[in-house]
Structures are given as structure tokens and as C-alpha cells.
N, C-alpha and C positions, 0 to 999 in steps of 0.2 A: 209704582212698582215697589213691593217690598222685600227685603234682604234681611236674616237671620246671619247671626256670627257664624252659623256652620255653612256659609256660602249657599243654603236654598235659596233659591230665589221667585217671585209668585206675582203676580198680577192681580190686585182686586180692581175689581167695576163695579162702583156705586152707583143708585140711581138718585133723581135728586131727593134730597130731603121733603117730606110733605109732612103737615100737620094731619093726628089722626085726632078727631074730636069724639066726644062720646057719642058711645050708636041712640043714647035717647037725650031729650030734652031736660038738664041737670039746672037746679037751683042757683038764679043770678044773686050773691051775695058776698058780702066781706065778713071775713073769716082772719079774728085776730089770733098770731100767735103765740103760746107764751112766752116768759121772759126767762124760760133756759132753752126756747126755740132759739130766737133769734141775737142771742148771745153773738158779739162780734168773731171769737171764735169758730163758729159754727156756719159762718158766711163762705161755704164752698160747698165745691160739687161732689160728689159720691162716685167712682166709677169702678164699674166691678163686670168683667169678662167671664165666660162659662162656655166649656169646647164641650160638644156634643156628636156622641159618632152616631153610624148611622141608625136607624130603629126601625126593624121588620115592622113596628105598629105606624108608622109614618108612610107607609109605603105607597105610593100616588097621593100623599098630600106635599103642598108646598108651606117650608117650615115659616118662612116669611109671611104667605098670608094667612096662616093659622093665628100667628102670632100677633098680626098686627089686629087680624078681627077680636082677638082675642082681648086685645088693650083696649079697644073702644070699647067693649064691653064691663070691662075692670074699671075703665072713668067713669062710668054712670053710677058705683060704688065710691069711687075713690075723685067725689068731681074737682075738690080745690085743688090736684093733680092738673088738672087739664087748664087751672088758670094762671094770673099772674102775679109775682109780689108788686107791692106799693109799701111805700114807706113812710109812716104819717111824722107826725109831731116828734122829738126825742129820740128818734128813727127807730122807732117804731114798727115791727114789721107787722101787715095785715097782706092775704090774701083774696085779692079780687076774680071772686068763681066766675072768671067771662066764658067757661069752655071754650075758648082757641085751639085748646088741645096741644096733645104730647107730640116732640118731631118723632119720624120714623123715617130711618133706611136702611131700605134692601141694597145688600150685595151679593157677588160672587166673587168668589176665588180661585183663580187656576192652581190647586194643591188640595193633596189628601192631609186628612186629620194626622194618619203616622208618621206622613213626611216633617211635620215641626220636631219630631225626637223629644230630645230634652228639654228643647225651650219650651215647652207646655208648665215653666215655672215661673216665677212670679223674679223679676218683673221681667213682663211678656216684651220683647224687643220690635216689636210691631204695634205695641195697642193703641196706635195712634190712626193706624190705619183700620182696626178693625172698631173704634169707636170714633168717629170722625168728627173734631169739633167742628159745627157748625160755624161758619163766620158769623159774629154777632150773638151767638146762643148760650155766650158759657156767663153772661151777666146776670145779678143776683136778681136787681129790678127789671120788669116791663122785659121778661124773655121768659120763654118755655122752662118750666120747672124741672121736664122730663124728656130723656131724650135718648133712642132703642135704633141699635145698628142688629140684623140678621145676616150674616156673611153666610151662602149656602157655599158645600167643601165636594170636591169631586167623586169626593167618596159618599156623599150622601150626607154625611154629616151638615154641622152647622155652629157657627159661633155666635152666642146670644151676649150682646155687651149694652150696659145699662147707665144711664148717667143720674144722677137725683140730686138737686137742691139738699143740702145735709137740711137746712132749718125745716123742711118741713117734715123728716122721718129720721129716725138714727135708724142704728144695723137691724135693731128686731123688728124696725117699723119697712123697714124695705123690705125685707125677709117675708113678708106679714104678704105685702102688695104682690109681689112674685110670684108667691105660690097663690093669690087669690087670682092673677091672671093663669097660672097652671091650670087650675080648677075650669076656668072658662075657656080656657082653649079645649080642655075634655070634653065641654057640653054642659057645664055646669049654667045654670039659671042668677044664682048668684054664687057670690061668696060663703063658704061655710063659718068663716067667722067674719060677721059685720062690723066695716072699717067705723072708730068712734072716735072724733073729733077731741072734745072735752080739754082741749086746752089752756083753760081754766086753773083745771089742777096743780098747774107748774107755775101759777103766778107769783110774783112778789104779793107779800102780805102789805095792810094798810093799814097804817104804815107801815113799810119795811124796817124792821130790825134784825140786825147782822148775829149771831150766838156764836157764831165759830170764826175764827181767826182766818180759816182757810191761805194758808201758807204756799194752796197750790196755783194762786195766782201771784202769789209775789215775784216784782223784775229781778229774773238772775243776772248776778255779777261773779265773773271770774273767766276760767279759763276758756278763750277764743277760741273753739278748732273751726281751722281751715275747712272748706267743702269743697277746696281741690284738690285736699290731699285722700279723700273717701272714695271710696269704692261701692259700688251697692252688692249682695252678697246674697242669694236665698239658702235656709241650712233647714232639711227638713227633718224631724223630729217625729221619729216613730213608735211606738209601745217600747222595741227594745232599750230607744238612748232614753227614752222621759222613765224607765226601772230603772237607767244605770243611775241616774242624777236622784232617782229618790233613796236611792240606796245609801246615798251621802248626807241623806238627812238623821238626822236625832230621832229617835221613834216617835214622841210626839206629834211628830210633821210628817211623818211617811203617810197621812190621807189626805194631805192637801192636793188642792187640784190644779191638774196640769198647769193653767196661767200663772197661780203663784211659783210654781218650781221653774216653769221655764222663762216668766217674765226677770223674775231675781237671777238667774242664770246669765242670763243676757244682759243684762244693769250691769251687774258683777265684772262680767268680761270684758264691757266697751268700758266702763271706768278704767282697770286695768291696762286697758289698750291704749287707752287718751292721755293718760297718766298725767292727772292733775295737779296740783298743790296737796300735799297729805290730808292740813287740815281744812281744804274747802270744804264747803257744802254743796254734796250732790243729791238727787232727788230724781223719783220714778213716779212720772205721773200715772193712773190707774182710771180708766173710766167704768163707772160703777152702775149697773141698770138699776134703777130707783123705783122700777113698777112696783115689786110686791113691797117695797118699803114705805107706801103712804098707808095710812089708815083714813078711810077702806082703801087696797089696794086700788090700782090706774084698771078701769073696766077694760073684759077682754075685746078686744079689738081696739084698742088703742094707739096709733101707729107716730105720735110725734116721739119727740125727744127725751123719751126718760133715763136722762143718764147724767151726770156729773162727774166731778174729779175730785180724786182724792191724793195726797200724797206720801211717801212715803220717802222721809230723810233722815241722814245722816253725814257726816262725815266722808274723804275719799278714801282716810287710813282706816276705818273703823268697816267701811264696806268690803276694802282689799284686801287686810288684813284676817277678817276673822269667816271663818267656815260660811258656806252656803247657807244654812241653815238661820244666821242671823238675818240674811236678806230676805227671806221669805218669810220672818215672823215679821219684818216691819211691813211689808208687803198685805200680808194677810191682817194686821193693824190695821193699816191705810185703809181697807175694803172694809173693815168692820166700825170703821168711826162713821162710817157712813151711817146716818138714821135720819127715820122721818122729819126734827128740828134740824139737823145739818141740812137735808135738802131745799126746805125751807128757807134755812139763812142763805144758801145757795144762790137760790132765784133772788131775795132781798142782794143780797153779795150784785150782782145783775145789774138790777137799777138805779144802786147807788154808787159802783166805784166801775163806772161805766169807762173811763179814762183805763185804767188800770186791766179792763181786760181787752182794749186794744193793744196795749203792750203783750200780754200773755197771747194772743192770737196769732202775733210776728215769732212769739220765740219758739212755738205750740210744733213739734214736730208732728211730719204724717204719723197715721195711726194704722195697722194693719187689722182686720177685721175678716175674721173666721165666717168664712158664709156656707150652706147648708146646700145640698144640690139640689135644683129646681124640681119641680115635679113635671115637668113637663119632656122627661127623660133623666137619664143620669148622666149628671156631667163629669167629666172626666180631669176636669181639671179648672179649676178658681182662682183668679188673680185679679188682685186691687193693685192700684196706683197708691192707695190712701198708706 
């Protein structure tokens, strides 16, 4: 039974968890990934919920098994989905295309979509129930990579909640898979854009050598905060308040784009709030998509991890102190140091100071990640854990 702060209260009924394997016979093989896949950082799961009201086009179909036939068919595109990691020499990740396939569960819920109110906000006070970990299934090796709860709503509706191994897709590469099961739950044949492996790309060079200092993995020291004295907090952010905050920029910076304004905005405030040593060193990690930054760029259908970090530091009196508009030129720095040899050092960065980004992993806060409504309707509302 689950409970909302506003005293709703609701019943889901799960059925059991079952493996869906691809609807055809997919290529038995090991498929290694690169070495900004399987970065020690990157060793967790994805999970990202989507409410769904109900759709006159749905009408005598059942959203669960549209859905699930829908994913068999999207693994026969998408088959190292359907298998399992291994982890060789160096730890090393490779995966083994056994098709065992993605779990899937159906549920229902005794409640309407309007009855949640306001909690349709992140973070959702239920998502635990409506993405239900499997016992056993949230481990990196030898378990299901992928794993789809469908909660149908009395209204017709339906909640679509999705889990992903992060090493084998970042945001754009889920993003990618989602709507190519969209596609297939329409009647589509295949994918419109054909998923592309090419792992390769994000290797460490041979040798690796490091070019950039990359400062965004170095171990921070200094100010403790407590994580009992924090609150979690969603503040949503509309064309009118991201005009008001551009408005406090220098004219130079009135076209940057929303994450530089509203990431520096929010750095700015929690420093402020934490109120550290003047002159420590604080720092905003930035995760940077690197597709169009290789020459030749990452082919389209690409779906691993093209992303890195980059950082952006300074001081806590130099961040406090001086106008908004400082924070978002180091910000918008951070993103532009980014180049095809930085990404490069990146991945070398990887496999040489291997120690060093298990530190950076433990201290690596979640990350919130902007997702796109499915095509398989329009969702109403998107919330990650991450």
C-alpha cells in the first residue's frame, strides 16, 4: 500500500516479474565497452518514471502488453540490452549478448492520475512502488541490464518507469532506445534511427597519455555538510523566473543557455547556504555530451556514453561575493574546454589513474537529467531519482 504526504492512499498489484527476450533470434557475442562506459563512476542504474493520462488512441488496447510486445521487438535492435555484463581482466567491462532478456512488470493501481495533485514532482514519494526493485536485479554483473514496470491508473491512464545500467547508454542513449520502442509499439518494423555499437571510439589511446590536468576528478577536501541536516527540495523553473535571472546578466551573457544560467544560480545559492570557508575551493561539476566533439563526429545512432566532465572552480568568497554573471562565465569555460584532445585525455585519464576515480564516484553527487516525453503518448510529468 502506498501513501502520499497529502494522506492519499492507493493499492498497487504487481504481477510477477518475467524476462521479455527478443521476439527474434539476436547475435550470441561479447561486446566490449569503452573506457568512458565502464568508468567506476558510471557503475549504477538510471531510473526515470513518466505519468501518462489516458489517450482516446489507446482505446481497447492494454498499455502493458503494447508495451512489453513492443520491447521484444526494440531488443532485436537493441540485443546487448537483453544481455549480461562480465567483467574480465583490469575490471574490465564486456557484455555477454546471451538474450535472457529485459524484466518486465505489469501492475495496477487503485487511483486516478489527478488524484497524485502535486506530487506528480520529482522527487515522486512513491517511486519505489511504482519501479519495484527486483530482489537480486539492481547488481552491475550477471543481472538484467534493463528493467520496465507499466502501472495501468483507473483513469485509463498509466505509469511507464524505466531502469538502465548507466555504463551501457547515458541520457541521449536512453532517450535514443525509448522512443525506438515508441516507434515499435506504433507498428513500426524497425527503428528509424539504427542503434550503433562503435564503442571503440571512447577508448583509451595506445598508449594512453593524459594532456589535461582534469582537476575534475581530484579528492575534495574541506567543508563536511551533514546529510541530516538537508532537506530535498524540487523548484520549478519557467520561461518567466529563467527572463528574470537573465535579466541579471551583463549583456554579453543574456544568450546563454538555460543550464549555464540556472546551473550557476543554483551553485551560487547552495554555497551561500553551506557557507563554507571564504577561501576554500568549491567547484560545479558539468557533464558535457562529446558526440559532435570527436572528428568525425560519434555516428548517428550511437547510444553508449558520450559524455565527460568538466569543471568549473573557484573560490567560496569569489563565488558569493561577485554577481551571477561570474558563475556562469566559469560555467560556460568549463563546457568549452571541452575538445576532442580533452576527451581523449579523458578516456586515457580512465585507465590510468583508475584508483582515483573510485574516490571521485563515492563523492560524485546524483545528477538530474532533463528527459524528453515518450512518443508513445505525452507524458505529463518526468522524474528521476538520479
Amino acid at each position: 500500500m502506498a501513501q502520499l504526504p497529502t494522506s492519499l492512499v492507493f493499492t498497487i498489484r504487481r504481477s510477477e516479474a518475467e524476462l521479455v527476450a527478443p521476439a527474434k533470434a539476436t547475435p550470441r557475442e561479447y561486446k566490449l565497452l569503452s573506457d568512458i562506459d565502464d568508468q567506476q563512476s558510471l557503475r549504477f542504474q538510471i531510473p526515470v518514471i513518466q505519468f501518462y493520462r489516458c489517450n482516446p488512441c489507446m482505446q481497447g488496447k492494454d498499455p502493458a502488453r503494447v508495451i512489453k510486445d513492443a520491447l521484444a521487438q526494440t531488443l532485436v535492435f537493441y540485443y546487448p540490452l537483453a544481455g549480461r555484463l562480465r567483467e574480465g581482466r583490469n575490471r574490465k567491462l564486456a557484455v555477454d549478448c546471451t538474450g535472457e532478456g529485459a524484466l518486465f512488470i505489469e501492475a495496477e493501481a487503485d487511483v486516478k492520475l489527478e488524484q497524485f495533485g502535486d506530487a506528480l514532482q520529482p522527487p515522486f514519494p512513491c517511486f519505489d512502488e511504482l519501479l519495484y526493485n527486483v530482489p537480486g536485479s539492481e547488481g552491475m554483473l550477471n543481472c538484467p541490464l534493463l528493467l520496465i514496470q507499466v502501472t495501468r491508473l483507473k483513469c485509463g491512464g498509466f505509469i511507464f518507469a524505466i531502469r538502465l545500467n548507466h555504463v551501457l547508454a547515458d541520457g541521449a542513449g536512453m532517450i535514443q532506445f525509448m522512443s525506438a520502442m515508441a516507434e515499435m509499439s506504433r507498428g513500426a518494423i524497425a527503428p528509424s534511427i539504427p542503434p550503433k555499437w562503435e564503442r571503440h571510439l571512447l577508448d583509451a589511446r595506445d598508449p594512453p597519455r593524459i594532456s589535461f590536468t582534469h582537476r575534475e576528478y581530484d579528492e575534495v577536501e574541506g567543508t563536511i555538510i551533514l546529510s541530516e541536516n538537508m532537506v530535498q527540495r524540487s523548484f520549478f523553473f519557467g520561461p518567466k523566473e529563467v527572463s528574470t535571472l537573465r535579466k541579471l546578466l551583463p549583456h554579453h551573457l543574456r544568450k546563454c543557455s538555460k543550464f549555464d544560467i540556472l546551473a550557476s544560480c543554483l551553485w551560487r545559492c547552495r554555497t551561500i547556504a553551506i557557507k563554507p570557508d571564504p577561501d576554500e575551493e568549491v567547484r560545479l561539476l558539468c557533464v558535457v555530451n562529446v558526440r559532435s566533439k570527436l572528428n568525425p563526429p560519434s555516428p548517428s545512432g550511437f547510444y553508449g556514453n558520450a559524455i565527460v566532465f568538466s569543471a568549473a572552480i573557484t573560490t567560496a568568497r569569489k563565488l558569493c561575493q561577485n554577481p551571477l554573471g561570474y558563475a556562469v562565465e566559469l560555467v560556460k569555460q568549463a563546457k568549452e574546454s571541452v575538445t576532442e584532445e580533452y576527451v581523449k585525455s579523458a578516456a586515457d585519464f580512465m585507465v590510468i589513474k583508475a584508483p582515483a576515480m573510485e574516490r571521485f564516484s563515492k563523492e560524485l553527487d546524483n545528477m538530474s537529467k532533463e528527459q524528453p516525453a515518450d512518443e508513445m503518448g505525452k507524458s505529463v510529468s518526468i522524474s528521476s531519482t538520479l
